[in-house]
C-alpha distance (Angstrom), angle and dihedral (degrees) to the residues before:
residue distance angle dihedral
X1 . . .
X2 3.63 . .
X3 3.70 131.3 .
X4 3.51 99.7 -120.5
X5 3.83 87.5 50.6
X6 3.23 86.9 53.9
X7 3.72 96.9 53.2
X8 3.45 100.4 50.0
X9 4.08 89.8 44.4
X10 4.14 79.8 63.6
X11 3.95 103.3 40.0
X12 3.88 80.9 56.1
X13 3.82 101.9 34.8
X14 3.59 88.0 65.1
X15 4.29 95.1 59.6
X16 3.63 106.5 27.3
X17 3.40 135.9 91.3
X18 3.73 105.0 151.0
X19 3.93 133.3 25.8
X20 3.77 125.3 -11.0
X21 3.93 101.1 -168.5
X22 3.64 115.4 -157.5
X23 3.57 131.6 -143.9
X24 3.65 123.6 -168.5
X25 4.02 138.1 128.1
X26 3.65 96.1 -100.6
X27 3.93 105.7 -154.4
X28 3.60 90.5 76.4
X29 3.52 104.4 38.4
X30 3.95 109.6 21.4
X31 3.79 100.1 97.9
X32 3.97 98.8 37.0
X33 3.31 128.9 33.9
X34 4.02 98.5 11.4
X35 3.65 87.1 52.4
X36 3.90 93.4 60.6
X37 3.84 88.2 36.6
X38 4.05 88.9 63.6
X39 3.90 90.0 38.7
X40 3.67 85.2 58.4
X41 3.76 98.8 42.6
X42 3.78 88.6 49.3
X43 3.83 88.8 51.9
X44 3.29 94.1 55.8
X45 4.06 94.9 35.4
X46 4.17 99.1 -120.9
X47 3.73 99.5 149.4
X48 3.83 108.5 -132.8
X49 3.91 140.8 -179.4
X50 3.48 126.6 -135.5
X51 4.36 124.1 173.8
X52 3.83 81.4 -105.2
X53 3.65 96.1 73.9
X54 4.05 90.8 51.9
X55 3.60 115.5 115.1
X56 3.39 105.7 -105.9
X57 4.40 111.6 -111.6
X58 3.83 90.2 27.0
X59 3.89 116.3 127.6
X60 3.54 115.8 -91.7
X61 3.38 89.3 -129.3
X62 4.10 88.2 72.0
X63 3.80 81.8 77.3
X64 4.04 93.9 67.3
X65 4.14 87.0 57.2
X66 3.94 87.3 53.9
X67 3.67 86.9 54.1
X68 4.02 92.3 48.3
X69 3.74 86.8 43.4
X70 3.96 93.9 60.2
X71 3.55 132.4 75.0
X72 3.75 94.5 -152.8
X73 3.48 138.0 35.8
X74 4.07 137.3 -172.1
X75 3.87 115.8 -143.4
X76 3.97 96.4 -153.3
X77 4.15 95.9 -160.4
X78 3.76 114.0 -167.5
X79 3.52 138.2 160.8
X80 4.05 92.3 -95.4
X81 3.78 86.2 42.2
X82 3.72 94.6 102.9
X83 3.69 97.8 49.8
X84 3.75 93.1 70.7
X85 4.37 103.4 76.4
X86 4.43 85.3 -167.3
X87 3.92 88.7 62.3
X88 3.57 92.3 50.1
X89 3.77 87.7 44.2
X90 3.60 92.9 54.7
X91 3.86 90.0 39.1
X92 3.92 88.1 61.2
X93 3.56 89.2 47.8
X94 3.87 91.5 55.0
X95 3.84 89.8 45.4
X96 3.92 82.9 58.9
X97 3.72 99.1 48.0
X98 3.75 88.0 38.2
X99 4.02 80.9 62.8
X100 3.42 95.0 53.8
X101 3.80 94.4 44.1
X102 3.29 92.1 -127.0
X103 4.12 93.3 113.5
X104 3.57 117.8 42.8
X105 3.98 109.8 -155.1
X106 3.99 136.0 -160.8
X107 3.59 113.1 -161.3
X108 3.81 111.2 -148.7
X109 4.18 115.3 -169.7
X110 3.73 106.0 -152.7
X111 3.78 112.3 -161.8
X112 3.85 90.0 -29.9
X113 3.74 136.3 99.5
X114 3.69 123.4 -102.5
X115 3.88 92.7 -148.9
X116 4.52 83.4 47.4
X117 4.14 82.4 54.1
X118 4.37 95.8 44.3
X119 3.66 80.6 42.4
X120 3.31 116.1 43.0
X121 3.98 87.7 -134.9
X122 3.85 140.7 124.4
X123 3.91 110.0 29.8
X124 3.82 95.7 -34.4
X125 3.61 84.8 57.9
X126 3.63 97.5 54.5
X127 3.69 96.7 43.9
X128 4.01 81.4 46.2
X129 4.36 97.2 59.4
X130 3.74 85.8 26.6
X131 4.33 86.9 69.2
X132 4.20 86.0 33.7
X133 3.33 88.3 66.4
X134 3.78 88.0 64.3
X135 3.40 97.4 45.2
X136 3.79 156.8 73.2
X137 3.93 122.6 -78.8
X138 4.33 84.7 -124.7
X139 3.69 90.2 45.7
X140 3.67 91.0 63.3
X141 3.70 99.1 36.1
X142 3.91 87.6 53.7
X143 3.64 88.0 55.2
X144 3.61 111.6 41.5
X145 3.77 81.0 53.9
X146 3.55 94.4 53.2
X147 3.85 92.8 44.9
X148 3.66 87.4 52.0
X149 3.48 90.8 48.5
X150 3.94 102.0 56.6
X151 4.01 96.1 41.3
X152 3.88 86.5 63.3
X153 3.69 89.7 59.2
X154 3.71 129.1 83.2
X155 3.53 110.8 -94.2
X156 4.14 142.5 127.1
X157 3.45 136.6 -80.1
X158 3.08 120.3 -154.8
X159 3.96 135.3 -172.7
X160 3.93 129.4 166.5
X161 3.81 109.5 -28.2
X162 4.15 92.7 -32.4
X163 3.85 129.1 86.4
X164 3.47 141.0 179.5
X165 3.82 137.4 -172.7
C-alpha cells in the first residue's frame, strides 16, 4: 500500500462514517493508485463508492444520487481527467453541494499540476478545450468554476511515490 494511500485513508478516517464517493477518470488510474486507495479504505473500514460497484444497465444518472448520498467525496484530478465530460459533470455537482455544505470534498492532484487544473493549461488543459469543443457554453462555465473552486481548497498532490498537502 502506498503512503499517500495511506494518508488520505487517515485525513478521511477521522470524519466519515458513511460513503466516500470517488470521482476520477479511471483509465489512468484504475489499476494503480485507486487500487491501493480502496485497500487502504478497506483497512481502515471507510465505506466508499467507486463506478465499479454500479449495477451494470442502470442510468448513469444513479451516480449523481451516490454523490448526494455521501458526506465526502475525493476529486481524483489527473492529466486524462478532463477528457471524461461525466467527471466534470459530477465535479460541478460536487461544487454545488460543496456550496450548500452538504458535501464536504478533498481534492487530490495525481501526477498533475494544481496551477494546469485552475488553469486549464499544460496537458489537462488541452484535454480540457479539446472536450469544450464538444460542448455547451454553460457546460464549460460550470466547470471551469468548479475546477477553480477545488484547487483553492486544501488537498494533496501527489506525484510518483511522494505527496504533499
Amino acid at each position: 500500500m502506498t503512503m499517500s494511500a495511506m494518508a488520505i485513508s487517515r485525513v478521511i478516517q477521522a470524519s466519515v462514517q458513511d460513503l466516500v464517493f470517488i470521482n476520477f477518470r479511471g483509465v489512468e488510474i484504475r489499476c494503480g493508485f485507486l487500487s491501493h486507495l480502496m485497500a487502504a479504505f478497506e483497512t481502515h473500514q471507510i465505506s466508499f463508492f467507486i463506478d465499479k460497484y454500479e449495477q451494470k444497465g442502470n442510468d448513469l444518472k444513479h451516480l449523481f444520487e451516490r454523490i448526494e448520498q455521501s458526506p465526502i467525496a475525493l476529486a481524483i484530478f489527473s492529466e486524462r481527467y478532463a477528457q471524461s465530460k461525466w467527471c466534470l459533470n459530477e465535479l460541478a455537482m460536487m461544487k454545488n453541494l460543496a456550496d450548500k455544505n452538504t458535501l464536504k470534498v478533498i481534492p487530490v492532484f495525481y501526477k498533475v499540476k494544481v496551477d494546469d487544473v485552475r488553469k486549464q493549461t499544460g496537458k489537462f488543459g488541452d484535454n480540457f478545450w479539446k472536450l469544450a469543443k464538444t460542448s455547451t457554453g454553460e457546460e464549460i462555465k460550470n466547470w471551469k468554476e468548479a475546477l477553480e473552486f477545488f484547487t483553492n481548497k486544501m488537498g494533496l498532490t501527489l506525484c510518483d511515490n511522494r505527496y504533499s498537502t
